[in-house]
N, C-alpha and C positions, 0 to 999 in steps of 0.2 A: 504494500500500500504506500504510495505517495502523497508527501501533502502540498498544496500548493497557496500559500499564504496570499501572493497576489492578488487572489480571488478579492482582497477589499480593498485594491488597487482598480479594478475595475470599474467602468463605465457603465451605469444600472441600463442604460439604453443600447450601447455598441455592443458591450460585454468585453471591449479593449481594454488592453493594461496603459496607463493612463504614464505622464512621466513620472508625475505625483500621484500620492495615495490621497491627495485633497483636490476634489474637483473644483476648478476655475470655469470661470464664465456662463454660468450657468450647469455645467456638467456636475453631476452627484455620483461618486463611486459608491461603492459598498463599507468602503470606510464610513465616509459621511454619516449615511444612511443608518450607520450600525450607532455610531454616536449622537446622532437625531434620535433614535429610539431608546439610546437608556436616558435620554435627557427627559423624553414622556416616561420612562418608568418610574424615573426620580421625583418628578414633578405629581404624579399620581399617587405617590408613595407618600411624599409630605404633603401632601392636603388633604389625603384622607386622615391623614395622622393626624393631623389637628381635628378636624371634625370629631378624629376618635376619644381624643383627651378633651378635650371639652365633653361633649356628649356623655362620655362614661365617666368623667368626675361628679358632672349633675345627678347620671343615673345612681351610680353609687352611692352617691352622699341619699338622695333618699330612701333608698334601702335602707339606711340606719339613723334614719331620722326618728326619738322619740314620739310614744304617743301619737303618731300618723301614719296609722295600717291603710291607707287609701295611698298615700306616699309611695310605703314599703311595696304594697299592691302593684301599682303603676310600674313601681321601676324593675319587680320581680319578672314581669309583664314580659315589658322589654327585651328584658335579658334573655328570656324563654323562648320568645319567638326569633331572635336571630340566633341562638344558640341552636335551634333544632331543625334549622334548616340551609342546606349544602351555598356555599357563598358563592357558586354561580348561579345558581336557582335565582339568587338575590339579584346579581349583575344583572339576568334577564329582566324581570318583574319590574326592575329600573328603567330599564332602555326600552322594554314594550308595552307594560302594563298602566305603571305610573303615571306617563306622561297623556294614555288616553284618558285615565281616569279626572288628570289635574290637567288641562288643555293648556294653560299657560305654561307648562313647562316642554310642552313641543318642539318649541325653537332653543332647549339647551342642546349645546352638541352630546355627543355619545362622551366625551371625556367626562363631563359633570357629573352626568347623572351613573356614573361608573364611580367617580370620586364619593359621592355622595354613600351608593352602593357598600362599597369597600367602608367608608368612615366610622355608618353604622353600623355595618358587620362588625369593625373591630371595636365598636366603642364598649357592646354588649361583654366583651371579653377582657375590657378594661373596668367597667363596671363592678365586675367580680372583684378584680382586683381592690379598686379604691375599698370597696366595702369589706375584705379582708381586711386592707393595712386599718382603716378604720376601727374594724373591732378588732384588733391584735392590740391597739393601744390601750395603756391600765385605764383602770373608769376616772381614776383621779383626775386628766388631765379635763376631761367634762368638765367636773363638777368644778376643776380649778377656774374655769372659763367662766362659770357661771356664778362661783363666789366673787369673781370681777365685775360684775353686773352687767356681763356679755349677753346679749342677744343668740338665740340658735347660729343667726347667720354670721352672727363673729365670734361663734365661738368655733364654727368651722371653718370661719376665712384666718383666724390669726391661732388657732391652737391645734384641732385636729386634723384639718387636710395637711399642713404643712410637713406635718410629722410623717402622717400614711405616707406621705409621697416620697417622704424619704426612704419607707419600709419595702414600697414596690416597685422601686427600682430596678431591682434584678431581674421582675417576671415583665417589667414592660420593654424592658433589653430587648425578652425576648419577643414579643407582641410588635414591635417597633421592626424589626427581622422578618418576621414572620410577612407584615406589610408591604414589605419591598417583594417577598415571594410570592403573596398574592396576589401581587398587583399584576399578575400574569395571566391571569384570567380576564382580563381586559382585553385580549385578542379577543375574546366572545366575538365581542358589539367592536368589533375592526380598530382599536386605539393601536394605533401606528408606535407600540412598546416594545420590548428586548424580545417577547417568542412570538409575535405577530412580525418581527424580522427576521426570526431565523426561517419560520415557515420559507416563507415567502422568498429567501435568499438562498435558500437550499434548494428551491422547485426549480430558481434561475440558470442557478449555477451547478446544480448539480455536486457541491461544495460542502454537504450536511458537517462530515465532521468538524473544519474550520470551522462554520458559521456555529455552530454550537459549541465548541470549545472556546470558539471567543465569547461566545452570549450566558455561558457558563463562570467564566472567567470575572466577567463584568458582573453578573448577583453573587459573585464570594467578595468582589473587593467592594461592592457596594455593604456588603453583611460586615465583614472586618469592619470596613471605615464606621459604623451606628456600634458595634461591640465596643470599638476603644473610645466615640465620644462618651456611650452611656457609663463607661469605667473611668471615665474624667468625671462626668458631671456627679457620679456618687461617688469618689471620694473629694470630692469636691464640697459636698454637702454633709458629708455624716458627720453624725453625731454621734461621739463614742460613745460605743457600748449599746447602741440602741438599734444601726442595722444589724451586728451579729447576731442579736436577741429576736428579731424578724426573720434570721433564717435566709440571711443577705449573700450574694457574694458570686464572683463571675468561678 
């Protein structure tokens, strides 16, 4: 077996090997192409990620909101229904069901409503989270918030989320990983991502191993690069003695 690296030196139209491996003038190799597309996996990767952290910090916080079982209810809810069903099921239901149901969301492109898609899926799985580290924290720190004459919502904006967040760190490492991996089911609904170019680059060129060893290559060093910021940012933040006690640690 031969390999022929060239193959992302070529011209996506001639199929020429080009001088450069970056097309001028208008010309697009397979290099380009290949780096256009983790640009949309990255870019779908962080924006569902925020929708997830938002989302599942709300949900989670009220899963352990005192004395409000319609809360608990709500956000148990939630969590249940994207939990029990397959995240391209979800991708689809986005891209064809949604957007008949709510008309005005017809004119979002397929990337959105894919972002959107993914965000929820993983917020439901972040939710878990928050409301672990949540109740993993002693009761004291509550009541310590509320012998302050904290309100519910500050005593979980300045005492306990601060804390959880410090405790799931390690599980949203891996949640955070996981999203750049999922976000590959976005070929579904055609988002021009990392295995909606190998497809497609491998039928051209007939080139599968290359085009997949590079598109393989590209979600380990996007996974490495999120592993060592998330090992910055918590030990960046901890607080001794308190993620070991969580059950922290890469």
């Amino acid at each position: 077996m031969s390999w022929d690296w060239q193959v992302f030196c070529q011209d996506t139209i001639t199929q020429e090997v080009g001088a450069s491996c970056f097309g001028k003038g208008g010309e697009i190799t397979y290099l380009d192409w290949l780096l256009s597309a983790w640009g949309w996996t990255v870019s779908v990767s962080l924006l569902s990620l925020a929708i997830a952290l938002v989302v599942g910090a709300i949900i989670g916080t009220l899963r352990t909101l005192p004395n409000s079982p319609w809360a608990v209810r709500l956000g148990n809810a939630w969590v249940e229904y994207f939990r029990n069903i397959p995240l391209l099921v979800h991708i689809f239901l986005w891209y064809h069901v949604i957007p008949t149901l709510v008309p005005a969301m017809k004119s979002l492109p397929g990337f959105v409503l894919v972002v959107f898609a993914l965000g929820f899926f993983t917020s439901a799985r972040i939710a878990e989270q928050v409301r672990s580290g949540v109740l993993a924290l002693p009761r004291g720190q509550r009541y310590a918030g509320m012998a302050m004459g904290f309100t519910t919502f500050q005593t979980y904006r300045y005492v306990l989320l601060p804390m959880a967040f410090r405790i799931i760190i390690p599980p949203l490492t891996s949640e955070t990983m996981n999203i750049f991996k999922n976000s590959s089911v976005a070929f579904a609904v055609s988002v021009a991502e990392l295995t909606m170019f190998a497809m497609q680059a491998q039928e051209e060129t007939a080139r599968g191993v290359e085009v997949y060893l590079a598109v393989t290559g590209l979600y380990v060093v996007s996974a490495f690069a999120i592993n060592r910021i998330m090992a910055w940012v918590e030990k960046s933040v901890r607080v001794p003695g308190l993620i070991a006690a969580g059950g922290g640690g890469h």
